[in-house]
N, C-alpha and C positions, 0 to 999 in steps of 0.2 A: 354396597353396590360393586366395588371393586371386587371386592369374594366371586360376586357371580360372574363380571367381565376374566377375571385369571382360569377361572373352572372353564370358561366356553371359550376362551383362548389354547388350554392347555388340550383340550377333548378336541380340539380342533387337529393340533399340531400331532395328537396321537392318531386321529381317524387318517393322517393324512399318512405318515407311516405307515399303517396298516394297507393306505391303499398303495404306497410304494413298493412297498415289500411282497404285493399281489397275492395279497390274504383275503382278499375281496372278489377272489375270481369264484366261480361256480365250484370248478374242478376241484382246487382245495381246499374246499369246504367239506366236502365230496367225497375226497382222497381221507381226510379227518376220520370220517366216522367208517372207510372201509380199512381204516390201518395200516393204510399205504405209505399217508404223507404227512410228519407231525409238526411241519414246518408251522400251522397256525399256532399247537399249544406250546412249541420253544416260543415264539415269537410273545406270549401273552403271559407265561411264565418267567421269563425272564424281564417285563413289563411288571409282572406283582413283586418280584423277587426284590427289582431296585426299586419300585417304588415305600416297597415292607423297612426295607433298610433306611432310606431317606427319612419317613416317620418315625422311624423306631429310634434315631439318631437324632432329631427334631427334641422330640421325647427326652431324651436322654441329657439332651444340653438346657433343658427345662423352656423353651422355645414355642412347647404344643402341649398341649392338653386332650388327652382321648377324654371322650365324652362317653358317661355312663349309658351302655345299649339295654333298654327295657329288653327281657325274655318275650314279649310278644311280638317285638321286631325280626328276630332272631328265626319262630318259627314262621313267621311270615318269608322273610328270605328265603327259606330254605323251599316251602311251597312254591314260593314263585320262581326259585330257580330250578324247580323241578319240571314243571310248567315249558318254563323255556327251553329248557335242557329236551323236552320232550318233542316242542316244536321245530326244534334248528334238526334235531334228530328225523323226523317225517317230514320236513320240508328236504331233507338232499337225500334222503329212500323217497 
């Protein structure tokens, strides 16, 4: 139960960033997909970046265990984030 309170503690404190940092506005959303403003993918890239290295460092001090990912998972993501990718893209065209 603690697992699930840190996860919705942690998603919290990032959605709230994101809305400080006014990556939740329309425009920038907007600006994203005309190539204008890449302030969303710095801002999310550098959110994978340290969060890759923190795991990967976890990992490394034998602290975490990556869990074996079934191949059906895999092309499941990859559909559903096409999916999406397609929707965030026709939602600000």
């Amino acid at each position: 139960m603690t697992d699930y309170i840190l996860a919705l503690i942690l998603g919290i404190l990032f959605g709230f960033s994101l809305n400080k940092a006014g990556l939740t506005r329309y425009s920038k959303i907007v600006n994203v997909f005309r190539f204008t403003d890449m302030s969303v993918l710095k801002f999310m890239m550098t959110a994978l970046i340290v969060s890759m290295t923190g795991l990967y460092t976890l990992r490394g001090l034998g602290l975490l265990a990556f869990p074996r990912v079934p191949e059906t998972y895999i092309v499941g993501n990859l559909v559903g984030g096409l999916i999406f990718g397609m929707g965030m893209a026709l939602t600000g065209y």
